[in-house]
N, C-alpha and C positions, 0 to 999 in steps of 0.2 A: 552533633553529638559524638561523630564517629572522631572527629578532630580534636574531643573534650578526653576521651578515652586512650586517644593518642597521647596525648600528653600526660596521663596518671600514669597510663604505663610507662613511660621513661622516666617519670621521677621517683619511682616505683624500681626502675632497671629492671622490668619485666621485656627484655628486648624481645624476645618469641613474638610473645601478645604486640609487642610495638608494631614487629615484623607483619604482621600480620595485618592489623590495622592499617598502615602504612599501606600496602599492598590493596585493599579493600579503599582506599581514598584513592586512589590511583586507577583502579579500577570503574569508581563511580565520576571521577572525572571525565575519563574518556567516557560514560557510558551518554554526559552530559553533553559533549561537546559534537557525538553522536547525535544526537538530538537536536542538539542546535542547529546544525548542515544539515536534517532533514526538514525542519519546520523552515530554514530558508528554502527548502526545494518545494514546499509545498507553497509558501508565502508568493512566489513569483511566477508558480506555473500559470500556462496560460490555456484557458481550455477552449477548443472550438463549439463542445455542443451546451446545454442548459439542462438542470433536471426536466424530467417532463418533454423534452422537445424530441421530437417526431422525425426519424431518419433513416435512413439506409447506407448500408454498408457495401462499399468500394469495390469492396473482393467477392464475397457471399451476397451480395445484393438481394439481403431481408431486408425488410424492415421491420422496424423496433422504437421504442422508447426509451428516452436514458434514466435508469433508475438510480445509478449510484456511479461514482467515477472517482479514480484517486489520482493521484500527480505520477507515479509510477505503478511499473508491474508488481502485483504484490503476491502473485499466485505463486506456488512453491516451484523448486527449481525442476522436477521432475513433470509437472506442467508445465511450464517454460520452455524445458526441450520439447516434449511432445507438442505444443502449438507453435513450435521455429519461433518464437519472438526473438529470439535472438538474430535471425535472417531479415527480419526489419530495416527499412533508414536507421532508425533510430533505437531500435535495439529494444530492452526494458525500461529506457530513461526518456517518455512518452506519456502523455495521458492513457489509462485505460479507462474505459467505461461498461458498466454493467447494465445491458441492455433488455428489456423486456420485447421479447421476440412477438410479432402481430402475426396471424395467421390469414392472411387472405384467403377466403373461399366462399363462396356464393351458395347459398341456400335453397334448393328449387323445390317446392310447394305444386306436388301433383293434385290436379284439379281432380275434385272428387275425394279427397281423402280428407274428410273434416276431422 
């Protein structure tokens, strides 16, 4: 539509409005092609855990459950410094995963207290 409107406006000699349109296709291209080079980022990553599956962590050695996980870091850049992702092998361009932390602890049931 935005390329129909390009075109009245030049036959039109409304260059402004061309100007502008022109710029706004330009715009939506790259936002396109953006988009392209993500969904190949997402289409070939490779991930090591599964939702649902049951692990511990390397560093913090909890353990947790993976509840969600994306092809990269997606948390904003002022969380990114604050957690060093950046001091990584691999930086933000890694799987991260959204973990459901387990609590271990044992429950002890003093006798006599029904």
């Amino acid at each position: 539509m935005v390329a129909v409107n390009l075109q009245k406006a030049v036959e039109a000699e409304n260059y402004a409005l061309a100007a502008e349109l022109r710029d706004e296709i330009n715009k939506l291209e790259a936002e396109s092609l953006a988009a392209s080079a993500n969904a190949l980022v997402y289409e070939n990553i490779q991930y090591a855990f599964r939702l649902g599956q049951k692990g511990r962590h390397k560093v913090f050695v909890y353990s947790g459950v993976i509840c969600g996980m994306d092809p990269v870091c997606c948390i904003s850049s002022s969380l990114r410094e604050s957690a060093c992702i950046d001091k990584l092998t691999r930086g933000s361009n890694q799987p991260f995963y959204q973990v459901y932390h387990i609590l271990m602890h044992s429950l002890r049931q003093d006798e006599g207290h029904g």
